[in-house]
C-alpha positions, 0 to 999 in steps of 0.5 A: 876244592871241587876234587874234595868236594865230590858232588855238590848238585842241588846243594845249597851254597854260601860263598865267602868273600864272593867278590865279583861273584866268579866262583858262581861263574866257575861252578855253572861253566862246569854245569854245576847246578847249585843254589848259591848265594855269595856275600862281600863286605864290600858293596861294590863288588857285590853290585858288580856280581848282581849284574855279572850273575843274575840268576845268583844271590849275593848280598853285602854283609860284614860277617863279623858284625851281622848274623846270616838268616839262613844256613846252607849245606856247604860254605866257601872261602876261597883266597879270602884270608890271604892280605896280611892286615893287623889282628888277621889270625883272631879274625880267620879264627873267629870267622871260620867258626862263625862259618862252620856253624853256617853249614850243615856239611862241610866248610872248605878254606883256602890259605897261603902256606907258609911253606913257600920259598918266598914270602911277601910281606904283605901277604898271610901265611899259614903254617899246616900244623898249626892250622890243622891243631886249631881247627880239630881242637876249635871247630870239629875233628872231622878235617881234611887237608891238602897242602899243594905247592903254595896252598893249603885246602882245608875242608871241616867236616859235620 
């Protein structure tokens, strides 16, 4: 993602699905400075991030039942989507447009592809075409992807 991403300093962040808060890790390791906020459904793992990084904001919040106050240049979603459970497509349809009205430049996803010589049955697969159709007809026609051995990197351009 931070190939596509070029220069994200100073930018303000929304991680999605921040789990543990490791993305932020990731980013200051490579002395990224950004101002990031993450946020989880699971208040656990928000709890857990809080303490890891305490110089982020993570917050624990249903994206599908809340709505966010603010808005942020770029937005992440990083291996979010990859557990097959029931209604998963409605659900990344909707959250990704939900996501993409979130940022006022890009909003970067990644998926599993479909295209791998062996498939779990309980993990979500996306087939490429399919996802590049929905997100130029549904969300902006501005897209990059990078299909790389197992996974797919989408980024939707403003």
């Amino acid at each position: 993602m931070l190939t596509v991403m070029g220069d994200m300093a100073g930018k303000h962040l929304l991680d999605f699905g921040c789990g543990k808060g490791d993305f932020f890790g990731f980013l200051m390791e490579r002395g990224i400075p950004v101002s990031y906020c993450g946020i989880d459904v699971n208040e656990n793992l928000v709890e857990l991030a809080r303490r890891k990084y305490p110089a982020a904001r993570f917050l624990a919040v249903d994206i599908e039942e809340s709505d966010l106050p603010s808005r942020f240049d770029i937005v992440f979603a990083i291996g979010v989507f990859n557990l097959r459970i029931a209604g998963i497509q409605d659900t990344v349809n909707h959250v990704m447009k939900k996501l993409f009205g979130l940022c006022r430049e890009s909003l970067h996803v990644h998926f599993l592809t479909y295209y791998v010589p062996r498939r779990s049955v309980e993990l979500f697969y996306v087939k490429p075409e399919e996802l590049i159709a929905f997100a130029i007809r549904e969300i902006s026609p501005n897209i990059t992807l990078r299909h790389a051995q197992e996974d797919i990197y989408l980024s939707v351009y403003k």
